[in-house]
TIPAMAR-162023 format. One record per atom (N, C-alpha, C): residue number from 1; atom name; x, y, z. Coordinates in nm, 3 decimals. Layout:
N
PT  num  atomo       xx       yy       zz
PT  NUM     CA        X        Y        Z
...
END
This chain:
134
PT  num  atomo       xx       yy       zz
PT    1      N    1.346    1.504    3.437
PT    1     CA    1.388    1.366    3.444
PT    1      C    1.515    1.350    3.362
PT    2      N    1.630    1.269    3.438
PT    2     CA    1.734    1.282    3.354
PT    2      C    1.718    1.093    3.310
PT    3      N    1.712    1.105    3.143
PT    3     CA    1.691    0.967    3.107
PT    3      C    1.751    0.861    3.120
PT    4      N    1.896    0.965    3.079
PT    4     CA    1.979    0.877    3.102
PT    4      C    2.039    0.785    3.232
PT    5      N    1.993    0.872    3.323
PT    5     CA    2.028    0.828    3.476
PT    5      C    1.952    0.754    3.537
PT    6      N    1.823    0.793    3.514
PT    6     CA    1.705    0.695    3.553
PT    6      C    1.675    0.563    3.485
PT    7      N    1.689    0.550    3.351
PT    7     CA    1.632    0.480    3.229
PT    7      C    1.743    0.389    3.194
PT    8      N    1.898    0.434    3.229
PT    8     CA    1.970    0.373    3.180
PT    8      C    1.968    0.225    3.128
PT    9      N    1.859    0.119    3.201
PT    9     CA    1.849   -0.054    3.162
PT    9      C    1.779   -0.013    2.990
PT   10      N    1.675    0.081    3.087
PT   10     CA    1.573    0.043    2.907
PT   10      C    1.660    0.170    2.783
PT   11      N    1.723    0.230    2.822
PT   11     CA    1.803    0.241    2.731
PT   11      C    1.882    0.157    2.654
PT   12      N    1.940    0.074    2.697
PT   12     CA    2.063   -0.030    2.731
PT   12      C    1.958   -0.154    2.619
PT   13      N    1.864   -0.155    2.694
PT   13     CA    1.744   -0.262    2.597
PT   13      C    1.752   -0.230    2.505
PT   14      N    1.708   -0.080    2.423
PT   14     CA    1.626   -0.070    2.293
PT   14      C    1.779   -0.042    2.238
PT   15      N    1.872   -0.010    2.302
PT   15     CA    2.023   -0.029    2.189
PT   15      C    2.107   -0.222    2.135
PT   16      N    2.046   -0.256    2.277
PT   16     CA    2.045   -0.414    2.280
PT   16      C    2.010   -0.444    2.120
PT   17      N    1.858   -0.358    2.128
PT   17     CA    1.793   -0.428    1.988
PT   17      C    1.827   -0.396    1.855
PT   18      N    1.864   -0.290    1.893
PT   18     CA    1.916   -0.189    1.743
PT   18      C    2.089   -0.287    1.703
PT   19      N    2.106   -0.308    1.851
PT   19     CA    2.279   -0.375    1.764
PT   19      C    2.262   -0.517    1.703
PT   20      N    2.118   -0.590    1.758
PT   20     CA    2.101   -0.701    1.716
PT   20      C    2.050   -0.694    1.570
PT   21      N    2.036   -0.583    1.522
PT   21     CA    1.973   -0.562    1.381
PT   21      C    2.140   -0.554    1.332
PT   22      N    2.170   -0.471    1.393
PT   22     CA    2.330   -0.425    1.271
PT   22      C    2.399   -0.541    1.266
PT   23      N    2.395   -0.632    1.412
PT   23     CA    2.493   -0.757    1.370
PT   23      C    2.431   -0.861    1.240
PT   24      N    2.365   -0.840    1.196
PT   24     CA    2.236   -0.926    1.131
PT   24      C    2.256   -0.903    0.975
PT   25      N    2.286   -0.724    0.994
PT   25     CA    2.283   -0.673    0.847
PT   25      C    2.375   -0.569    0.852
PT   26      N    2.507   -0.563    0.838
PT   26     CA    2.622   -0.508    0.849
PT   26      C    2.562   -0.351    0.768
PT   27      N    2.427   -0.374    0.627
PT   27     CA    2.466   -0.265    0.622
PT   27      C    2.396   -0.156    0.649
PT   28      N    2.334   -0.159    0.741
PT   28     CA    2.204   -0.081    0.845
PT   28      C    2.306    0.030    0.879
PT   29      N    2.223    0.129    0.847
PT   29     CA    2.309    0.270    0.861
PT   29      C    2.218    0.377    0.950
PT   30      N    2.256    0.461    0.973
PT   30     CA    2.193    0.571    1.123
PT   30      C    2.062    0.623    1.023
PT   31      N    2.059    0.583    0.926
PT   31     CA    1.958    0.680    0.895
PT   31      C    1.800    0.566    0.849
PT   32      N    1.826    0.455    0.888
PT   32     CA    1.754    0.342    0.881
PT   32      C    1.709    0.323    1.071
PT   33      N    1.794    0.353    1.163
PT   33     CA    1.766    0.409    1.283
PT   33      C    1.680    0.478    1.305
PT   34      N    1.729    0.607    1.254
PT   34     CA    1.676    0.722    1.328
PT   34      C    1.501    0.728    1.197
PT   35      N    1.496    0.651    1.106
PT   35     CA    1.357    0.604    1.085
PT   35      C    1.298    0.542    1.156
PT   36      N    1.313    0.404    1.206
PT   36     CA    1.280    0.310    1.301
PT   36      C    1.229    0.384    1.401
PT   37      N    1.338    0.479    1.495
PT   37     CA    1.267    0.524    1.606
PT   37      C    1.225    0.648    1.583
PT   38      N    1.160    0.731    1.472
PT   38     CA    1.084    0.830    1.453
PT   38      C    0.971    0.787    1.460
PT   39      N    0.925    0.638    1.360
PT   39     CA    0.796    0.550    1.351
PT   39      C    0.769    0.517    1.504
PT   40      N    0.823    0.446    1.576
PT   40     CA    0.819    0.453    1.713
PT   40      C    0.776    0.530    1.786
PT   41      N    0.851    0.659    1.809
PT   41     CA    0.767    0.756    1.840
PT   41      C    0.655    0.767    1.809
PT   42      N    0.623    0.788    1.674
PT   42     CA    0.472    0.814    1.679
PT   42      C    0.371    0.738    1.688
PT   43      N    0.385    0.580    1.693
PT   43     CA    0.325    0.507    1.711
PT   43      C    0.315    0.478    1.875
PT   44      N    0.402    0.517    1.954
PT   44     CA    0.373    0.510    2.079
PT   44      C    0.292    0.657    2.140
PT   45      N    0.314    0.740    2.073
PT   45     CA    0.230    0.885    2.141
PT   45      C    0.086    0.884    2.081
PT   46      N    0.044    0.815    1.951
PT   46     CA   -0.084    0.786    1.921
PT   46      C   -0.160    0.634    2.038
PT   47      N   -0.038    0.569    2.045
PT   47     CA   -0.109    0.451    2.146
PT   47      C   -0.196    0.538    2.348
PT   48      N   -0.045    0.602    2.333
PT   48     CA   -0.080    0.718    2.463
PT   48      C   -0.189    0.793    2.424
PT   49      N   -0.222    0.854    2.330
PT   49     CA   -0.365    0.899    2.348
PT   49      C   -0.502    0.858    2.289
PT   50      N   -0.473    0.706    2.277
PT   50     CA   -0.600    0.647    2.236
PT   50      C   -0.633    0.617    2.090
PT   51      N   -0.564    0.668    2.020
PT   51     CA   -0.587    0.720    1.882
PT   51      C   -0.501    0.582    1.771
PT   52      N   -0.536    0.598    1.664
PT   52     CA   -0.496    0.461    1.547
PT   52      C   -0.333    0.548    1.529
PT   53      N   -0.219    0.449    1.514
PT   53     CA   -0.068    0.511    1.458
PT   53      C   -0.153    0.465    1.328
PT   54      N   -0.131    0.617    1.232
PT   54     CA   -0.085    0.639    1.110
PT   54      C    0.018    0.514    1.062
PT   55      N   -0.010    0.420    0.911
PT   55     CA    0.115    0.332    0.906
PT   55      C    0.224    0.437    0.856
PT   56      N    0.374    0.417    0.870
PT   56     CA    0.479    0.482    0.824
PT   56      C    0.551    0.372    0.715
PT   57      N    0.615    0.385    0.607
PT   57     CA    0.701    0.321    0.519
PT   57      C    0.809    0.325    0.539
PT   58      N    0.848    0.170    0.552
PT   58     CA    0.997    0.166    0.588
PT   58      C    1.102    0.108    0.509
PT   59      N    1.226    0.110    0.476
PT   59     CA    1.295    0.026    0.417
PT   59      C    1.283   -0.091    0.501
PT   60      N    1.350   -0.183    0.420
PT   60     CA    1.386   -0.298    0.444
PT   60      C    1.388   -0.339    0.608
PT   61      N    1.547   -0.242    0.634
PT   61     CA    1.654   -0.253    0.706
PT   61      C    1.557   -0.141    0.857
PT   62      N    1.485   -0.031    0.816
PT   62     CA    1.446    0.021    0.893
PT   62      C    1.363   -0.079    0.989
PT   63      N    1.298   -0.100    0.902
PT   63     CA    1.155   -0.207    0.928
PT   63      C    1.224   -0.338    1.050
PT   64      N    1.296   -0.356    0.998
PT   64     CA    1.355   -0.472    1.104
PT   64      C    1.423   -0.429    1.237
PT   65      N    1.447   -0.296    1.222
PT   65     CA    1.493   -0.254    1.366
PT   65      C    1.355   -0.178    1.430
PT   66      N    1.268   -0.138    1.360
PT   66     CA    1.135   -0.126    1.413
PT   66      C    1.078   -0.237    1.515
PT   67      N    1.073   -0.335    1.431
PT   67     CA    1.002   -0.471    1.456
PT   67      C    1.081   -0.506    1.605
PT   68      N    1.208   -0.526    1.624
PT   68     CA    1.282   -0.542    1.761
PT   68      C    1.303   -0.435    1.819
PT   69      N    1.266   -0.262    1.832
PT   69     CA    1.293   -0.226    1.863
PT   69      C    1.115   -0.188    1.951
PT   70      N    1.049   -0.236    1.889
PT   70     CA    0.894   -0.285    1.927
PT   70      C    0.883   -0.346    2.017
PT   71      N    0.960   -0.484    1.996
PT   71     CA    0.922   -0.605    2.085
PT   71      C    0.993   -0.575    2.204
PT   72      N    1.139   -0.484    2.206
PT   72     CA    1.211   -0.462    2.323
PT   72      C    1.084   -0.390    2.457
PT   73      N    1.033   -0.207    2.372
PT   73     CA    0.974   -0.137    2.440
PT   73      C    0.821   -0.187    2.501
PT   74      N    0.753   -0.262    2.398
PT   74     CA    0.635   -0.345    2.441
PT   74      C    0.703   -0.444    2.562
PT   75      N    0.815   -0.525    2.563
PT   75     CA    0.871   -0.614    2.709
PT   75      C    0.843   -0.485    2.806
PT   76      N    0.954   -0.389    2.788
PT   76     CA    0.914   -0.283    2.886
PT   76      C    0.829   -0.212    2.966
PT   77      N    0.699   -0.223    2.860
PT   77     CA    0.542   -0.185    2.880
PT   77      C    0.523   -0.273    2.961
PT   78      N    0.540   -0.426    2.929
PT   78     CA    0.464   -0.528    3.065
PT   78      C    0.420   -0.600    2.944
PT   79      N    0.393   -0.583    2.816
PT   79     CA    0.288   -0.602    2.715
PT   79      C    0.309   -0.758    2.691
PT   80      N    0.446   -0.810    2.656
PT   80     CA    0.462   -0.931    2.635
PT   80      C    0.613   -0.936    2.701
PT   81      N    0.655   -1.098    2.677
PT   81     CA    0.746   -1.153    2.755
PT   81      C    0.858   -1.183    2.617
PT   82      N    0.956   -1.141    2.686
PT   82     CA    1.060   -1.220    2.538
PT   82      C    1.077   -1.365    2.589
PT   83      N    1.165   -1.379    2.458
PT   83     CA    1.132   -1.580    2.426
PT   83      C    1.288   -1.566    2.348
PT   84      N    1.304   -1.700    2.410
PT   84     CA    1.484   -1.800    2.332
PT   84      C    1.421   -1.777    2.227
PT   85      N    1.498   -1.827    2.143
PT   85     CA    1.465   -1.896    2.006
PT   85      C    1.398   -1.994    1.988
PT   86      N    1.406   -2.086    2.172
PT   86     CA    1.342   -2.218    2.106
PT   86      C    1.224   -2.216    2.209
PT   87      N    1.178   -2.070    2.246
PT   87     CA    1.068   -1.986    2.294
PT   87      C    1.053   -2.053    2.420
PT   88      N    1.119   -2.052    2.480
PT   88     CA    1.141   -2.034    2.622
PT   88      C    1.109   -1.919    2.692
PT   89      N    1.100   -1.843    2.816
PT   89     CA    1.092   -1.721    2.859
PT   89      C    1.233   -1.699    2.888
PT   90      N    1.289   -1.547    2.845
PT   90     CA    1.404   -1.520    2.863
PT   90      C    1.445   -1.496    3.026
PT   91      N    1.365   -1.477    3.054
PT   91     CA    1.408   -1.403    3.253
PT   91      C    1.265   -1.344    3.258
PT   92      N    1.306   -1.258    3.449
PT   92     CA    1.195   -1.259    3.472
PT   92      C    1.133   -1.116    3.423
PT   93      N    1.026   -1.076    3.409
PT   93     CA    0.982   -0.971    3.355
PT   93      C    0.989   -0.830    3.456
PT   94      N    1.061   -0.725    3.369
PT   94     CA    1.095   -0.577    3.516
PT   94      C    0.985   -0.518    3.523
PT   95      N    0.988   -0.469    3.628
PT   95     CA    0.915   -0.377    3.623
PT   95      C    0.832   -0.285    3.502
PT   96      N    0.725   -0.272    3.483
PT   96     CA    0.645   -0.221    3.359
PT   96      C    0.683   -0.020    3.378
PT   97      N    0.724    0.013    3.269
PT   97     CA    0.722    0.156    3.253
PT   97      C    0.605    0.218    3.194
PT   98      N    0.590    0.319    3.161
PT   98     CA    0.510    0.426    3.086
PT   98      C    0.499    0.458    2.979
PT   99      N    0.428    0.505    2.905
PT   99     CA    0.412    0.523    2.724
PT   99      C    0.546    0.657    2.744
PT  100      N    0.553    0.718    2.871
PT  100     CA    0.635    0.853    2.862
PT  100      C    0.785    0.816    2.904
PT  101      N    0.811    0.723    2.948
PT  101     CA    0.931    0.712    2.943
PT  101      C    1.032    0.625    2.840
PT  102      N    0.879    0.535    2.741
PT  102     CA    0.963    0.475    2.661
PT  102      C    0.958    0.614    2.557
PT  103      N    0.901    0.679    2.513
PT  103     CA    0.880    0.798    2.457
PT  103      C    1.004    0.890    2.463
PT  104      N    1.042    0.900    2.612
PT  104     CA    1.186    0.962    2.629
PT  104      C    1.274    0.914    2.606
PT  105      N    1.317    0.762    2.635
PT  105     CA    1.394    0.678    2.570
PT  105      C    1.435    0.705    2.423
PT  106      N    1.329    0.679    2.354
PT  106     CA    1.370    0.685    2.208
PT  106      C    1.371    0.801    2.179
PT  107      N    1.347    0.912    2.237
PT  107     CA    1.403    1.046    2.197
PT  107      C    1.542    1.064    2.176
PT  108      N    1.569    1.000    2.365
PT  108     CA    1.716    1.034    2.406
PT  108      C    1.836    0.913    2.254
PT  109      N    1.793    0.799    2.187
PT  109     CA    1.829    0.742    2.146
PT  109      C    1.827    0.860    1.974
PT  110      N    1.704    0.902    1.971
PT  110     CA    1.727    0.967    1.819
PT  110      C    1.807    1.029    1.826
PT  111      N    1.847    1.167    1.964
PT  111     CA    1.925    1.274    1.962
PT  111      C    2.060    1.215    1.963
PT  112      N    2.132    1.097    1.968
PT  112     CA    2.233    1.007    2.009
PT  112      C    2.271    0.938    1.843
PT  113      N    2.161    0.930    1.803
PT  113     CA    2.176    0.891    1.653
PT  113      C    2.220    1.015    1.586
PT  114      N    2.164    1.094    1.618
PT  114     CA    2.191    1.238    1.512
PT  114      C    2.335    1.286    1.492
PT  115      N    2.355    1.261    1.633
PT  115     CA    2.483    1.358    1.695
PT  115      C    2.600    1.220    1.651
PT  116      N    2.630    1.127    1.677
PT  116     CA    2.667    1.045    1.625
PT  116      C    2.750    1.011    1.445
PT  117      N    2.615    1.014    1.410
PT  117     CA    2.586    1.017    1.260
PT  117      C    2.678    1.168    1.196
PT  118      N    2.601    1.254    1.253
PT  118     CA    2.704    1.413    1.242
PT  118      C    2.858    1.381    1.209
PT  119      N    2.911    1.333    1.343
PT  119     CA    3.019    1.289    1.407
PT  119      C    3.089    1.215    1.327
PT  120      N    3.040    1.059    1.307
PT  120     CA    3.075    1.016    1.249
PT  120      C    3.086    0.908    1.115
PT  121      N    2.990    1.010    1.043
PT  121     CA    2.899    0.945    0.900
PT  121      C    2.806    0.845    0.937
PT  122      N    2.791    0.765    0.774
PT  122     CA    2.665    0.680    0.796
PT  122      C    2.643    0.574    0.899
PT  123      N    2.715    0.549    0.958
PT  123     CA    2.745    0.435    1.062
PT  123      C    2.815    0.507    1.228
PT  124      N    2.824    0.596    1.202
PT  124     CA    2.828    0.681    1.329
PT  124      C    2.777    0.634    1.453
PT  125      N    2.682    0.626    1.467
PT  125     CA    2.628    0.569    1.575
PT  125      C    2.625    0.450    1.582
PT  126      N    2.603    0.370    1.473
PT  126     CA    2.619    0.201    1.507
PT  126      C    2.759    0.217    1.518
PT  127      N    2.874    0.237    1.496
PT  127     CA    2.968    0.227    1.554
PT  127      C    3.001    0.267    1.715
PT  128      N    2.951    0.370    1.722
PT  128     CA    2.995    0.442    1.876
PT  128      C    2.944    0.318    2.011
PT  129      N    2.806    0.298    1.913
PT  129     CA    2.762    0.190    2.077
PT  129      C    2.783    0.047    2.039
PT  130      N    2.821   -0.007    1.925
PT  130     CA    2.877   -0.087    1.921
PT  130      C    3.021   -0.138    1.995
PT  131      N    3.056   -0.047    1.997
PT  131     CA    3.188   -0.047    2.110
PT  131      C    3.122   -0.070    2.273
PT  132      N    2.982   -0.055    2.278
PT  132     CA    3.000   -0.042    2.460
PT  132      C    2.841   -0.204    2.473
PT  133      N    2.790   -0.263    2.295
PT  133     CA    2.647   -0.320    2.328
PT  133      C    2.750   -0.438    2.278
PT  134      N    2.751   -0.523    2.343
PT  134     CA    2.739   -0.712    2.313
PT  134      C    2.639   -0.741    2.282
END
């Protein structure tokens, strides 16, 4: 499965959410990311097999891109509906995916953080897709 080709919306989503954290808190760095969606991961591959997620400790800054980066992949699941601010329903709800493709998702997003971050220090990656996420 190529993720990127197939997945590209819910990709596009869970970076949606990650830039809505950095615009929020300028100083959220790749490595407050690539926490967020490690916890993710494993909290979605323990949900896939039935089993309790282990809690993980987060900073601050992690924790808050957890929390939306939650509510994005749970929309995705089918699980719940996003809401305005003044909790309205945002649109209509897509199609529901798989514990395995949001799973690949945030893979394809860690390996994107890494390489990024490598690239181009602590903000590496919030910079790179900041250039392409409104």
């Amino acid at each position: 499965m190529d993720v990127e080709e197939e997945y590209l919306d819910v990709l596009q989503n869970i970076e949606f959410a990650i830039m809505s954290v950095y615009r929020d808190n300028p100083l959220l760095v790749d490595f407050d990311v690539e926490a967020a969606i490690n916890a993710l991961i494993s909290l979605y591959h323990a949900q896939s097999q039935n089993h309790e997620a282990r809690r993980i400790n987060l900073n601050e800054r992690a924790t808050l891109v957890y929390e939306r980066v939650q509510a994005m992949c749970d929309w995705r699941l089918g699980r719940e509906e996003l809401l305005t601010a003044d909790m309205r329903k945002r649109g209509p709800q897509p199609e529901p995916v798989t514990f395995d493709v949001i799973a690949a998702c945030l893979k394809r997003i860690r390996k994107s953080v890494q390489r990024w971050n490598k690239e181009g220090g602590r903000q590496g990656y919030l910079t790179f897709v900041g250039r392409f996420v409104r």
